[in-house]
C-alpha positions in Angstrom: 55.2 2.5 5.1 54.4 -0.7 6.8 52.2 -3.7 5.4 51.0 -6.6 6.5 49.1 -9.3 4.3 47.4 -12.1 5.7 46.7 -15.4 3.2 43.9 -17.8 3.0 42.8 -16.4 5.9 38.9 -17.0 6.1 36.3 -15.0 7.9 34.7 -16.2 11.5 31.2 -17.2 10.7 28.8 -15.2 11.9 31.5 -12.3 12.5 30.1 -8.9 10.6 32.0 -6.3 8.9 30.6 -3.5 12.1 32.0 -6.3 14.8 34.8 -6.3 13.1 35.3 -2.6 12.6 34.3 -2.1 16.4 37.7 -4.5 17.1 39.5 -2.5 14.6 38.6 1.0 15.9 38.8 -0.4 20.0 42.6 -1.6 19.9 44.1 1.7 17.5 42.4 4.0 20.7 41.0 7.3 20.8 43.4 9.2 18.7 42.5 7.1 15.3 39.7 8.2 13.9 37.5 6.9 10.9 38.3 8.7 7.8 36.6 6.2 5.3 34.6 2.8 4.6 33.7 1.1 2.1 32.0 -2.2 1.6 31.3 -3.9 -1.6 28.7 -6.8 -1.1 29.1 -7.7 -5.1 32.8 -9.0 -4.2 33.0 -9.2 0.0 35.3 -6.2 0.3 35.4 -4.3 3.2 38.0 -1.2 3.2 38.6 1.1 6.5 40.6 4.0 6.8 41.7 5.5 9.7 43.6 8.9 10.2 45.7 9.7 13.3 46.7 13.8 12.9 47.6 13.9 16.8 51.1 14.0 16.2 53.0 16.4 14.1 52.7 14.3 11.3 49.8 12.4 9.6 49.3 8.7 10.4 46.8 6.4 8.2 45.9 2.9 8.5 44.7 0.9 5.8 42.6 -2.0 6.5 41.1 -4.1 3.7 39.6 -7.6 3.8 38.4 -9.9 1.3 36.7 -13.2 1.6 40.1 -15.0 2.5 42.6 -12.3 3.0 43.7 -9.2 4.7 46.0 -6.4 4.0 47.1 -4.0 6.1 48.9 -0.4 5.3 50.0 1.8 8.0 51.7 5.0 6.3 53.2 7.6 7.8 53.3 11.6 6.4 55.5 14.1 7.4 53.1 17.3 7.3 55.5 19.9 5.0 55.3 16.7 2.4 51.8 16.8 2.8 51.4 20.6 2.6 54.1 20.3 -0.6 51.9 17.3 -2.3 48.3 19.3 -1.7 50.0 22.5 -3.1 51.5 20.9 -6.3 50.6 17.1 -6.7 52.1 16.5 -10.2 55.0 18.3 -9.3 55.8 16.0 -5.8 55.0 12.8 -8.3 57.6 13.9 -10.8 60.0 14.8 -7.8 59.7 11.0 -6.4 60.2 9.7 -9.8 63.4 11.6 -10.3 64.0 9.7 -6.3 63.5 6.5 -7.0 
């Protein structure tokens, strides 16, 4: 897992969330695709998720903005942990547990 957070870091004027997703979506390429959005006008949020399942293993990138910050996740799933995790969720959460 990679993150990046970006502080006090205020929107352009006059950018919009769909310019910004446009940027977003343009420099990941062809192989990222949009898995879900999310914009909440109550608090500024805007949330992207992309999926990238071009590889043997499952890619996601997490992209969430506020008013003055940014945050993003890039994780990376190997595809038997996925498989393992979609067969028995409780049981892989108790296994990382025991892990960590």
């Amino acid at each position: 897992m990679k993150i990046a957070v970006f502080q006090h870091m205020p929107r352009p004027r006059g950018s919009s969330d769909t310019e910004f997703e446009q940027r977003v979506t343009s420099s990941l390429g062809p192989e990222w695709l949009r898995f879900v959005r999310v914009r909440s006008h109550e608090s500024g949020q805007f949330t992207i998720i992309y999926t990238n399942a071009a590889e043997k293993d499952l890619k996601m990138m997490i992209v969430a903005l506020q008013p003055d910050d940014a945050t993003v996740v890039q994780v990376k799933l190997k595809s038997s942990d996925l498989k393992r995790w979609i067969d028995d969720p409780e049981g892989m959460a108790d296994q990382n547990d025991h892990e960590n």
